[in-house]
N, CA, C, O and CB atoms as a CASP TS submission, in Angstrom:
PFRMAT TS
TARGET T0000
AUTHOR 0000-0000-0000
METHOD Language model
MODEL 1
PARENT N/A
ATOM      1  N   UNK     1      49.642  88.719 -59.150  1.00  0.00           N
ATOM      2  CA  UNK     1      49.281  87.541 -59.900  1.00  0.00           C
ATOM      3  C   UNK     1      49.583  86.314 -59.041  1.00  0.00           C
ATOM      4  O   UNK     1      50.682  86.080 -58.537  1.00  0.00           O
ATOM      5  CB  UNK     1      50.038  87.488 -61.256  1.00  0.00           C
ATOM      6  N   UNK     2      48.635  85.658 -58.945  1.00  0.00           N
ATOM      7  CA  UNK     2      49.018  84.341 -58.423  1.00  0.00           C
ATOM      8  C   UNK     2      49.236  83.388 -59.149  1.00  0.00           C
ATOM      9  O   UNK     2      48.823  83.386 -60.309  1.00  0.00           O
ATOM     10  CB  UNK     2      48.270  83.879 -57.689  1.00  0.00           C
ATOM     11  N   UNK     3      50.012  82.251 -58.570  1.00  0.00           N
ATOM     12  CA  UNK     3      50.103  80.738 -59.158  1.00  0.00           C
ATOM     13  C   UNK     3      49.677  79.420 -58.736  1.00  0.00           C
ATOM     14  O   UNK     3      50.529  78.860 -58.046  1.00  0.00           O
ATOM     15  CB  UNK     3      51.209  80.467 -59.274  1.00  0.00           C
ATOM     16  N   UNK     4      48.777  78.851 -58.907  1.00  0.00           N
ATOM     17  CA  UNK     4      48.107  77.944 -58.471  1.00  0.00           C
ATOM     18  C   UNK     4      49.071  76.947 -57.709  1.00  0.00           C
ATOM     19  O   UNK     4      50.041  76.596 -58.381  1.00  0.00           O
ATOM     20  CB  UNK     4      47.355  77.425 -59.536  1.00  0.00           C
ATOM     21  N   UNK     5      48.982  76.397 -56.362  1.00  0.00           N
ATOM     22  CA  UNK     5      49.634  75.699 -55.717  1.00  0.00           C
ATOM     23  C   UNK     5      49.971  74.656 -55.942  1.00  0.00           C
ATOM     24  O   UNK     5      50.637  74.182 -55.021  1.00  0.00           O
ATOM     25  CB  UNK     5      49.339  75.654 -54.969  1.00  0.00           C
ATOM     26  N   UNK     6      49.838  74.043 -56.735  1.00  0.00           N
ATOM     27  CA  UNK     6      50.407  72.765 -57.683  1.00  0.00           C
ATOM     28  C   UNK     6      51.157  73.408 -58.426  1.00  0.00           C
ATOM     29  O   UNK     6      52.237  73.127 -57.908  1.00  0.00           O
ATOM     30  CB  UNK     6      49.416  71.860 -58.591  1.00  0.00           C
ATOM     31  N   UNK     7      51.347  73.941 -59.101  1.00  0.00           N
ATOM     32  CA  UNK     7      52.079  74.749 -60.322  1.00  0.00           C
ATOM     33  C   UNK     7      53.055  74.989 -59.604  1.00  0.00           C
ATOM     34  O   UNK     7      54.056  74.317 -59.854  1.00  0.00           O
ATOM     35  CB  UNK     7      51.457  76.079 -61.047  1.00  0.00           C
ATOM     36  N   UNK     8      53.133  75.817 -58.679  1.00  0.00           N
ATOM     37  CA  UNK     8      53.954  75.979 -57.291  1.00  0.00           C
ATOM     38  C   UNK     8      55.101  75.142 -56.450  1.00  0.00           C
ATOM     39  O   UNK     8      56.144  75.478 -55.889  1.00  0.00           O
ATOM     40  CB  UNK     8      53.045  75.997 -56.448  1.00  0.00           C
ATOM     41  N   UNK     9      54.330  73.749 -56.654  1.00  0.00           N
ATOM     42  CA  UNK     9      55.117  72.825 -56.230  1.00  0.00           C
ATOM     43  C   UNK     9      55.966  72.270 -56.948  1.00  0.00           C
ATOM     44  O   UNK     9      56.968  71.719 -56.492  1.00  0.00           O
ATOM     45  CB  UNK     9      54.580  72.061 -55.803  1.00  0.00           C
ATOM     46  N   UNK    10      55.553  72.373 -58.693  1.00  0.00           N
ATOM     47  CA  UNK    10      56.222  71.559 -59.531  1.00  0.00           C
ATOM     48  C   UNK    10      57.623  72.373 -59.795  1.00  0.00           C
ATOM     49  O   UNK    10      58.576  71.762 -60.278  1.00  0.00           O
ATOM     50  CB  UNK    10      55.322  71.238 -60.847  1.00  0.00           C
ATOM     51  N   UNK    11      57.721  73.678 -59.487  1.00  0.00           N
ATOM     52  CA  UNK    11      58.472  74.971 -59.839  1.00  0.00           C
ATOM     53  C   UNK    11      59.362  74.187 -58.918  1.00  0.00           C
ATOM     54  O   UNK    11      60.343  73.529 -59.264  1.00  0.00           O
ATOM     55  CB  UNK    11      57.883  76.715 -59.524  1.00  0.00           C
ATOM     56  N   UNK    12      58.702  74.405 -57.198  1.00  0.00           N
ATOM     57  CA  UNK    12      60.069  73.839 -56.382  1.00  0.00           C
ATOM     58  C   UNK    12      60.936  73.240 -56.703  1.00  0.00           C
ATOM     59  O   UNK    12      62.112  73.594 -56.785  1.00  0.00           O
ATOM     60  CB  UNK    12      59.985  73.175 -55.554  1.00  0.00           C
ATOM     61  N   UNK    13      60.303  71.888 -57.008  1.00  0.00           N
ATOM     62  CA  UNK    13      60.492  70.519 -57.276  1.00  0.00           C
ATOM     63  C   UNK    13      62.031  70.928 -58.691  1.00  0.00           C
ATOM     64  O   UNK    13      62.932  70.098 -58.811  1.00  0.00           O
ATOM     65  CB  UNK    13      58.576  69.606 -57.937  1.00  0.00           C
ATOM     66  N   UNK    14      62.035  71.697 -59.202  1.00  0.00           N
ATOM     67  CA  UNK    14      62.762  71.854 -60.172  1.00  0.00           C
ATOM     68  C   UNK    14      63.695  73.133 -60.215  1.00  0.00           C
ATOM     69  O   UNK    14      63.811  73.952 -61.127  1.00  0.00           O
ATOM     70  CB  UNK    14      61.952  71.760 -61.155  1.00  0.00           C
ATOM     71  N   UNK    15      64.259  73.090 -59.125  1.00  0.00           N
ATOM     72  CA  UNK    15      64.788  74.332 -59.021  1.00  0.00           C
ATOM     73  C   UNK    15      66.185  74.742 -59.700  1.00  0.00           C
ATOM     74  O   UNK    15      66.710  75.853 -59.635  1.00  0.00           O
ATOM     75  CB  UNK    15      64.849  74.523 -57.711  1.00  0.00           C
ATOM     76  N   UNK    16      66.636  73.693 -60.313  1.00  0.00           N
ATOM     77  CA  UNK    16      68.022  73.509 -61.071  1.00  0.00           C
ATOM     78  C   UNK    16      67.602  74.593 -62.476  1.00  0.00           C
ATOM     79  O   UNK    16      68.443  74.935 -63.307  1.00  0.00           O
ATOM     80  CB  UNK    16      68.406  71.498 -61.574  1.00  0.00           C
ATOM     81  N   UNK    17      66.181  75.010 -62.512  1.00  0.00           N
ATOM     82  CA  UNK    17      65.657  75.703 -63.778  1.00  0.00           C
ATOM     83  C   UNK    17      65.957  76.890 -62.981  1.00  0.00           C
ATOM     84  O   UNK    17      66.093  76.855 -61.758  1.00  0.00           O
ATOM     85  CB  UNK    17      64.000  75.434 -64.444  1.00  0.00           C
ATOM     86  N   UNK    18      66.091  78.271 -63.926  1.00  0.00           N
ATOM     87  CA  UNK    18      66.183  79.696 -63.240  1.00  0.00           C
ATOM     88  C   UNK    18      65.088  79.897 -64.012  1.00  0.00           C
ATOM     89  O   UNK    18      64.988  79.681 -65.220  1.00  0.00           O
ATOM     90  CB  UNK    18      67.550  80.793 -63.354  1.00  0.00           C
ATOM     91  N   UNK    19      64.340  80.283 -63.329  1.00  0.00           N
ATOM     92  CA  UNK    19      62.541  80.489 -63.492  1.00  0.00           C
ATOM     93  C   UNK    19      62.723  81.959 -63.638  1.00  0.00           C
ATOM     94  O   UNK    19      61.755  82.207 -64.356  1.00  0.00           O
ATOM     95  CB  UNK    19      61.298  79.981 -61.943  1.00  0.00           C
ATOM     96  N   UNK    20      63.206  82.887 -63.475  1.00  0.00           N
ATOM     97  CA  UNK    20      63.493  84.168 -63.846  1.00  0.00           C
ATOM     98  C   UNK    20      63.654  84.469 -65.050  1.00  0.00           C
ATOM     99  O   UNK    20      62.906  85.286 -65.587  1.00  0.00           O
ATOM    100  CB  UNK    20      64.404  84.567 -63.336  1.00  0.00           C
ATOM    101  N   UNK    21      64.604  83.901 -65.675  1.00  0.00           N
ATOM    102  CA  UNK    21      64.721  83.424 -66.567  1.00  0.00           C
ATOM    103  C   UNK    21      64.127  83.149 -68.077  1.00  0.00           C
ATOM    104  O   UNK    21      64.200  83.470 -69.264  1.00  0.00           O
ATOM    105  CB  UNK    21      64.831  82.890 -66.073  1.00  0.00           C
ATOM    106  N   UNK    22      63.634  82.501 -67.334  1.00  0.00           N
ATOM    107  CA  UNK    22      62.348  81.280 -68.303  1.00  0.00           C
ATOM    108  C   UNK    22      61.169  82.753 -68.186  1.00  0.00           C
ATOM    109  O   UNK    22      60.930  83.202 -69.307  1.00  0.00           O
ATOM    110  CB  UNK    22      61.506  79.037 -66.974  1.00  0.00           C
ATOM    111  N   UNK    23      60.650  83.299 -67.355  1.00  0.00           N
ATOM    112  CA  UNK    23      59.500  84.089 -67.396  1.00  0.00           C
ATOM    113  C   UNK    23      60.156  85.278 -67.869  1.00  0.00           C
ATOM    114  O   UNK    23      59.086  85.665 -68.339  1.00  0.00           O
ATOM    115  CB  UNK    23      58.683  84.229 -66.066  1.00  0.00           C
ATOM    116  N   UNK    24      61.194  86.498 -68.266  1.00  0.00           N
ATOM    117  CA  UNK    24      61.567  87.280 -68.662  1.00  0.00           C
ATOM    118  C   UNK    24      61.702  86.793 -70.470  1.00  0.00           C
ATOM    119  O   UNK    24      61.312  87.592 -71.321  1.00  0.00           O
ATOM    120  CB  UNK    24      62.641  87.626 -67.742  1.00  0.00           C
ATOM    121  N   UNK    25      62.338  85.305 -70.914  1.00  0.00           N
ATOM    122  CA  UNK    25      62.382  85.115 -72.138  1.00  0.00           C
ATOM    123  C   UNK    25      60.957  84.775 -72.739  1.00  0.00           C
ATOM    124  O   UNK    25      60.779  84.658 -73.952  1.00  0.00           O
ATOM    125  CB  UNK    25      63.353  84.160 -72.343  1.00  0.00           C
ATOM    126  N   UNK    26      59.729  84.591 -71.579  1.00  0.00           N
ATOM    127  CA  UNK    26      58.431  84.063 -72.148  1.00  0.00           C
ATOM    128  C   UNK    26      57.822  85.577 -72.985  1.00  0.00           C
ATOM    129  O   UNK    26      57.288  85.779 -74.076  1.00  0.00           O
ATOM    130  CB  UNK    26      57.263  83.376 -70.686  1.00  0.00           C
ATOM    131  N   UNK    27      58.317  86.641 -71.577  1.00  0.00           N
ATOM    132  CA  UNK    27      57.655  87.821 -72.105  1.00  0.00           C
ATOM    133  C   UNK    27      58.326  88.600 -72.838  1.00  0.00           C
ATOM    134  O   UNK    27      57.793  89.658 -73.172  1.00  0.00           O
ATOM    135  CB  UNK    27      57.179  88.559 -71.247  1.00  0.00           C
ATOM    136  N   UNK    28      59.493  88.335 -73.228  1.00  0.00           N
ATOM    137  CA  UNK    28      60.042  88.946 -74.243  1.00  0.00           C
ATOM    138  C   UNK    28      59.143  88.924 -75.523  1.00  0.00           C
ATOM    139  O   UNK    28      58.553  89.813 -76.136  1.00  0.00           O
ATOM    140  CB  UNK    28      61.310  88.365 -74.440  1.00  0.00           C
ATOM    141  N   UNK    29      59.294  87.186 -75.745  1.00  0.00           N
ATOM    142  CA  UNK    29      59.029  86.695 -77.033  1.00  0.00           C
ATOM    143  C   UNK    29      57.117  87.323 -77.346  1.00  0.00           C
ATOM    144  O   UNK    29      56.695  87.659 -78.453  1.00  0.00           O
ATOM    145  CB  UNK    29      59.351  84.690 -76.951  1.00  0.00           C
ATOM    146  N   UNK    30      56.214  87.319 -75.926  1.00  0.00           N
ATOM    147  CA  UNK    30      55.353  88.025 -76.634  1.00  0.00           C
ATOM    148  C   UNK    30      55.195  89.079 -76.398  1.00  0.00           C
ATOM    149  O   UNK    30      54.050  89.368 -76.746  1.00  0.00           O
ATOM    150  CB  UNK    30      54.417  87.672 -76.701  1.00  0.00           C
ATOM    151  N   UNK    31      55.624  89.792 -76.037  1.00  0.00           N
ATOM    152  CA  UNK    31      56.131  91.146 -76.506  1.00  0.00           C
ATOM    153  C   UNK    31      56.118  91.260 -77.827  1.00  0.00           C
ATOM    154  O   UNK    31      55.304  92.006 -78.371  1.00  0.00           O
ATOM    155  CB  UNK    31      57.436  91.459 -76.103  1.00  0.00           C
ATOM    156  N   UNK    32      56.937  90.603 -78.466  1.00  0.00           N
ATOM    157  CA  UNK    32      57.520  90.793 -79.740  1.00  0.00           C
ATOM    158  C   UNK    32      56.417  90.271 -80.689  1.00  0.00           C
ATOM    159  O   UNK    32      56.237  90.934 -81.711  1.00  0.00           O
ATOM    160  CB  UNK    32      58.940  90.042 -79.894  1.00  0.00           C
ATOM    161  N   UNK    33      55.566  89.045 -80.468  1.00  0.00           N
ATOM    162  CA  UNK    33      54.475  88.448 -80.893  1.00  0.00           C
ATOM    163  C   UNK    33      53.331  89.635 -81.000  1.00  0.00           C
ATOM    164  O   UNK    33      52.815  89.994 -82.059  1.00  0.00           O
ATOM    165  CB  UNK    33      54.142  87.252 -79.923  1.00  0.00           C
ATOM    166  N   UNK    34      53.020  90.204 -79.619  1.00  0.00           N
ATOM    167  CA  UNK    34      52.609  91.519 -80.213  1.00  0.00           C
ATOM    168  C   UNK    34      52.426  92.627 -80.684  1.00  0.00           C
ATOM    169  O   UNK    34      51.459  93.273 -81.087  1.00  0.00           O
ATOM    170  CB  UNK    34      52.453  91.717 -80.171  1.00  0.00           C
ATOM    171  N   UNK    35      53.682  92.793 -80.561  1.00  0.00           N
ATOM    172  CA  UNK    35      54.337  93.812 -81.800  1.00  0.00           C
ATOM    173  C   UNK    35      53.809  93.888 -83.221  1.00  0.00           C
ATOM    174  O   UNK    35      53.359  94.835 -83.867  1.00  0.00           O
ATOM    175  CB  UNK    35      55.784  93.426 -82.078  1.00  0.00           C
ATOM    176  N   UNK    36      54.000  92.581 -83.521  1.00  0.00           N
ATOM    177  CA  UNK    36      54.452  92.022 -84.729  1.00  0.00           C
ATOM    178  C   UNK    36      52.446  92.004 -85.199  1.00  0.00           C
ATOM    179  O   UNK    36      51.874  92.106 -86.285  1.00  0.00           O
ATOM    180  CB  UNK    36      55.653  90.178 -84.501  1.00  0.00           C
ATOM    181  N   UNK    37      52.220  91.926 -84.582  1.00  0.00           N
ATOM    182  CA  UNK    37      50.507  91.571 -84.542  1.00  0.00           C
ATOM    183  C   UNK    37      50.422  93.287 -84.814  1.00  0.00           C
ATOM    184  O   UNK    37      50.357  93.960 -85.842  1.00  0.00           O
ATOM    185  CB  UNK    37      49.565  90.715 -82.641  1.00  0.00           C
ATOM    186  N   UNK    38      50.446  93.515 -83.817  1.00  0.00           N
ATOM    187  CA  UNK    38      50.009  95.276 -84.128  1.00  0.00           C
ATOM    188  C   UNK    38      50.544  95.663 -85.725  1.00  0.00           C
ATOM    189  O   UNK    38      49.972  96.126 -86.712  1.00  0.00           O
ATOM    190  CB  UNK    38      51.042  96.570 -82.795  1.00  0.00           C
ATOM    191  N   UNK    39      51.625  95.322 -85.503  1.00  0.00           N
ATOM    192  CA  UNK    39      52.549  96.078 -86.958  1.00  0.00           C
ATOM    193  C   UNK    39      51.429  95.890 -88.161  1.00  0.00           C
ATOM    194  O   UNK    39      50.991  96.818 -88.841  1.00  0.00           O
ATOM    195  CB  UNK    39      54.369  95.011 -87.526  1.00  0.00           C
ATOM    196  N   UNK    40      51.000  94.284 -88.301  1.00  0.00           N
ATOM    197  CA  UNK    40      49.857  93.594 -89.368  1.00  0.00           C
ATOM    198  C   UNK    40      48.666  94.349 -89.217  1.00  0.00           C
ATOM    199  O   UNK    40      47.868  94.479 -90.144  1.00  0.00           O
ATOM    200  CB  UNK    40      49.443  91.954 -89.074  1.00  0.00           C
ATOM    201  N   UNK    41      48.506  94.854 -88.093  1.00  0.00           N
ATOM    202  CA  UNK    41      47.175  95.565 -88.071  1.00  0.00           C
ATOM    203  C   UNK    41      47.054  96.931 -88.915  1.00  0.00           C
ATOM    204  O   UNK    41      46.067  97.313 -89.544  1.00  0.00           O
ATOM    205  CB  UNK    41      46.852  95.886 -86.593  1.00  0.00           C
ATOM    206  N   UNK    42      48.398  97.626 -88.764  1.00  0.00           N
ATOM    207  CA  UNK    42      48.132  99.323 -88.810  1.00  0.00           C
ATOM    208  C   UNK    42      48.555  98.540 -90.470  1.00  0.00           C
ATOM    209  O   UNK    42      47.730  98.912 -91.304  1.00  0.00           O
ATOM    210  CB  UNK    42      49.414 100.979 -87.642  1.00  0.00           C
ATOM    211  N   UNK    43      49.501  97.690 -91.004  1.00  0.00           N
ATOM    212  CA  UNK    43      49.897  97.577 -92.591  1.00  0.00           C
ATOM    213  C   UNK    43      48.572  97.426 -93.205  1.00  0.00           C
ATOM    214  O   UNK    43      48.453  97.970 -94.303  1.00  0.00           O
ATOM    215  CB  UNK    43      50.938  96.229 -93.038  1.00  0.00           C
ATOM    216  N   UNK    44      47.395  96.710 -92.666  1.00  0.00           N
ATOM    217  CA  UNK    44      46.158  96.329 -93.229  1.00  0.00           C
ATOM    218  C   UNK    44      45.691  97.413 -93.268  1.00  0.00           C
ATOM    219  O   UNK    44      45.145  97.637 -94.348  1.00  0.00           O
ATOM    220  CB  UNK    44      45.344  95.401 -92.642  1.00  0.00           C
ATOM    221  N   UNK    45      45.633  98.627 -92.205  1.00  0.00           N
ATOM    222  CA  UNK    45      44.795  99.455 -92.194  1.00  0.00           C
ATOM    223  C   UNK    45      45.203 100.548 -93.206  1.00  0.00           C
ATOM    224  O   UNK    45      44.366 101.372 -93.575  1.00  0.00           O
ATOM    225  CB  UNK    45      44.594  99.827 -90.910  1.00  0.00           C
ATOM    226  N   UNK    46      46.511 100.572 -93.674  1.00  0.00           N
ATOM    227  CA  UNK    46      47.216 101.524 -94.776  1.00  0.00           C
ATOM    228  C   UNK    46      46.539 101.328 -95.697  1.00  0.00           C
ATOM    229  O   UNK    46      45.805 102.174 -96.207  1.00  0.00           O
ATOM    230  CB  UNK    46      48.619 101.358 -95.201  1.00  0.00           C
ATOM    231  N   UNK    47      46.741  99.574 -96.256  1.00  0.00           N
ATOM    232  CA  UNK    47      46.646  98.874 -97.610  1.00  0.00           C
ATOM    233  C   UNK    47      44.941  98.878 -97.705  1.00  0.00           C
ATOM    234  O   UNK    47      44.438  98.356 -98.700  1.00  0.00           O
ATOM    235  CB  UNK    47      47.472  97.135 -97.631  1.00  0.00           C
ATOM    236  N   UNK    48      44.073  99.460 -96.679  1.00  0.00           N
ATOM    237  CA  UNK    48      42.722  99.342 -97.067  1.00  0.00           C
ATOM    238  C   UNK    48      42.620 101.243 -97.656  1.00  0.00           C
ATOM    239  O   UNK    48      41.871 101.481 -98.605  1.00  0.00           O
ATOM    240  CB  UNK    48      41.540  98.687 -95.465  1.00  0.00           C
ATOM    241  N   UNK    49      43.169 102.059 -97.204  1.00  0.00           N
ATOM    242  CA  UNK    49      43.019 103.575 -97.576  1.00  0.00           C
ATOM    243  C   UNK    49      43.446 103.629 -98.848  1.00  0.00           C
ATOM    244  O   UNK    49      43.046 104.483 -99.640  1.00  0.00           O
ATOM    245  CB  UNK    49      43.815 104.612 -96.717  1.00  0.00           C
ATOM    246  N   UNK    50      44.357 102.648 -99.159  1.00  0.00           N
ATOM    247  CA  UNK    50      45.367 103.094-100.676  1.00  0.00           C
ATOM    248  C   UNK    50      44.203 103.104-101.463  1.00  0.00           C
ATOM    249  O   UNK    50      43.113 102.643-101.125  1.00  0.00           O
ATOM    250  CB  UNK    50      46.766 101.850-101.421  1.00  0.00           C
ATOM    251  N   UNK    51      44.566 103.816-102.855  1.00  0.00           N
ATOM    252  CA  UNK    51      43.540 103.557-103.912  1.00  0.00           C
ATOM    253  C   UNK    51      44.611 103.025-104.805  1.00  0.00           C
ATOM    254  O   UNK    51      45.785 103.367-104.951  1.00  0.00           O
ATOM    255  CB  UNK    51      42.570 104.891-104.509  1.00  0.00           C
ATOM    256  N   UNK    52      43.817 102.007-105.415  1.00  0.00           N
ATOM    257  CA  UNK    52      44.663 100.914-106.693  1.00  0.00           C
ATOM    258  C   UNK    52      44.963 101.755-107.567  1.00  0.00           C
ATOM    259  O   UNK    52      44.185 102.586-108.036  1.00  0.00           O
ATOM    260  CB  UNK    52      43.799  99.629-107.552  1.00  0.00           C
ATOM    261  N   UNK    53      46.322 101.581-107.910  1.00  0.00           N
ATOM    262  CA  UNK    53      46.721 102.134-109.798  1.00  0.00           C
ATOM    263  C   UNK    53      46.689 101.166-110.831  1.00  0.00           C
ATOM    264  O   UNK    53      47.230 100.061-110.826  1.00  0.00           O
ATOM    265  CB  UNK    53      48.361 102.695-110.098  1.00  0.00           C
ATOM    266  N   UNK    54      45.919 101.753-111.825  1.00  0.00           N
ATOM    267  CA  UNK    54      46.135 101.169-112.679  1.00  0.00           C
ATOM    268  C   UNK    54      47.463 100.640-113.125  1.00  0.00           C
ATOM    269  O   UNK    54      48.401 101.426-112.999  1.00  0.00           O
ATOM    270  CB  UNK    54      45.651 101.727-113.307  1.00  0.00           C
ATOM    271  N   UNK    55      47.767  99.256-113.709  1.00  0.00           N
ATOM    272  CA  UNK    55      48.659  99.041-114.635  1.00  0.00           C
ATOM    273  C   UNK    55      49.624  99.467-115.460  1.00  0.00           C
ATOM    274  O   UNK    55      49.280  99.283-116.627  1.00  0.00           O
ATOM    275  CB  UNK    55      48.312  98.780-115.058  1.00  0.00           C
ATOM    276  N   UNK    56      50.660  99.947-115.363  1.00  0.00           N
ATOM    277  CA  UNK    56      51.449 101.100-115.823  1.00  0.00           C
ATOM    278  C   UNK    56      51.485 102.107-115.538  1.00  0.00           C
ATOM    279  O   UNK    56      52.290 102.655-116.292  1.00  0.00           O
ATOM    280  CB  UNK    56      51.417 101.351-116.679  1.00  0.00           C
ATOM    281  N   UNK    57      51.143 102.698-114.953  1.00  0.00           N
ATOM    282  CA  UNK    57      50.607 103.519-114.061  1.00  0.00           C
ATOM    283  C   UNK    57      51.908 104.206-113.449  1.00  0.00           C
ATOM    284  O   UNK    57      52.141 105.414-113.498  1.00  0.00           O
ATOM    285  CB  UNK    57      49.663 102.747-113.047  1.00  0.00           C
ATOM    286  N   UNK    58      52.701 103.256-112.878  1.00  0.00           N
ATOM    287  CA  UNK    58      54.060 103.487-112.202  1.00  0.00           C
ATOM    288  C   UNK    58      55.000 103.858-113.193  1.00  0.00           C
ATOM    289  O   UNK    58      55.567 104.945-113.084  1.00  0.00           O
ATOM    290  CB  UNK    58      54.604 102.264-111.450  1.00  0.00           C
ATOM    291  N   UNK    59      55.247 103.100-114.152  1.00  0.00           N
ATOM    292  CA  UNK    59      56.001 103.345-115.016  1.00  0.00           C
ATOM    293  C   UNK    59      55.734 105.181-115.753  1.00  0.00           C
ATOM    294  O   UNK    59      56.570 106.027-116.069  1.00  0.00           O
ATOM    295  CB  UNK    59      55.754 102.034-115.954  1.00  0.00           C
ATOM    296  N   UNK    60      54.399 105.205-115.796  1.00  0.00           N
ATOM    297  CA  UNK    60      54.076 106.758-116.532  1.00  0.00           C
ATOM    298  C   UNK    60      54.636 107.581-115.668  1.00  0.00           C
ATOM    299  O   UNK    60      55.185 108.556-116.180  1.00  0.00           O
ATOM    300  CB  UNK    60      52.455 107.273-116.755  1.00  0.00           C
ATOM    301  N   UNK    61      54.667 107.509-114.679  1.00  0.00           N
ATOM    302  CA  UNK    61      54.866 108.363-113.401  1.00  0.00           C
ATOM    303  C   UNK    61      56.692 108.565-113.483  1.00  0.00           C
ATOM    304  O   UNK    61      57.393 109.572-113.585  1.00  0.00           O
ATOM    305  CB  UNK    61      54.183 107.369-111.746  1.00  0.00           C
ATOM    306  N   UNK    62      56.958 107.355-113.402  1.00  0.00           N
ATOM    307  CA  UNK    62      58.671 107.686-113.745  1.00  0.00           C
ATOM    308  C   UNK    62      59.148 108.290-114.419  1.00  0.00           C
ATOM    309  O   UNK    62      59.935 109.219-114.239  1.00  0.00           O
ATOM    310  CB  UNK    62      59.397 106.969-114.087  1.00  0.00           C
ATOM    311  N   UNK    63      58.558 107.657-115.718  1.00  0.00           N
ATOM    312  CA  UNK    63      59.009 108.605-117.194  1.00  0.00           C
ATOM    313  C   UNK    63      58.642 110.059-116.761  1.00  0.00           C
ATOM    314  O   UNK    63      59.570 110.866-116.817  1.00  0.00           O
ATOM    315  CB  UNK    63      57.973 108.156-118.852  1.00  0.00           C
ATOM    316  N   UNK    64      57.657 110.428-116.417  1.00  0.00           N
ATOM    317  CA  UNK    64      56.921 111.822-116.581  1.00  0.00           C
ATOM    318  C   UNK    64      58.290 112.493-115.228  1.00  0.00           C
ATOM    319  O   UNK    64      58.846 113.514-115.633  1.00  0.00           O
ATOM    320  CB  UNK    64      54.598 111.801-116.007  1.00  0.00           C
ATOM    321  N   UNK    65      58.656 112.125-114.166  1.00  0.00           N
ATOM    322  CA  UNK    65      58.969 112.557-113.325  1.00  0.00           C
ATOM    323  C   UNK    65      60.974 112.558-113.743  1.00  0.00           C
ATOM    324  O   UNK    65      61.794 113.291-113.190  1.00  0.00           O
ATOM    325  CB  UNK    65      58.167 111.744-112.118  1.00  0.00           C
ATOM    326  N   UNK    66      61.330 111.339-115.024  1.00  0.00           N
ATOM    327  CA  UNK    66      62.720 111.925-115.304  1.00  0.00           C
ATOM    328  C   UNK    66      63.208 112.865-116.552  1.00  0.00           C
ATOM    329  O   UNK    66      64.325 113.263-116.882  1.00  0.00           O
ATOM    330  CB  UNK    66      63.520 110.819-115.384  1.00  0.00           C
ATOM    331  N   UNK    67      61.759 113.072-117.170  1.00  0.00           N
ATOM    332  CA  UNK    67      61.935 113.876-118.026  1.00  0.00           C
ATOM    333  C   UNK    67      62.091 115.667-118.022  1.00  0.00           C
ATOM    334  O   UNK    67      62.321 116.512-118.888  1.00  0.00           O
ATOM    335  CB  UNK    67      61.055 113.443-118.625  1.00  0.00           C
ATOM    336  N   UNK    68      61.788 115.690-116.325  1.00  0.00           N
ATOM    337  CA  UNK    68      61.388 116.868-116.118  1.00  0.00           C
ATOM    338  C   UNK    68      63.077 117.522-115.499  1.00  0.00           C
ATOM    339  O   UNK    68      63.196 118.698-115.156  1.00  0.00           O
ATOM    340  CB  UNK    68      59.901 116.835-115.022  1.00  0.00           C
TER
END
């Protein structure tokens, strides 16, 4: 990967920054940004397979399942 030679210079120019640093916490964070993206993807893709229950629905299911 390159860095454009201006970009380059301004880095020099500032070397009191640990640029190691700074680029390991950039890619952390999207890392984690896409994580977090993926995660939304596969939850959407669950919540589109589910089939809706009716309204009480849950509740019948309890009862029926502590009576037994």
């Amino acid at each position: 990967m390159r860095i454009p030679r201006e970009l380059k210079e301004k880095v020099r120019r500032r070397s009191d920054i640990n640029w190691s640093e700074v680029i390991r916490d950039a890619i952390a964070k999207r890392i984690e940004v896409e994580e977090r993206l993926e995660a939304a993807r596969r939850i959407d893709e669950v919540k589109q397979r589910m089939i809706p229950v009716e309204k009480g629905q849950l509740d019948r299911w309890i009862r029926e399942d502590r009576e037994r």
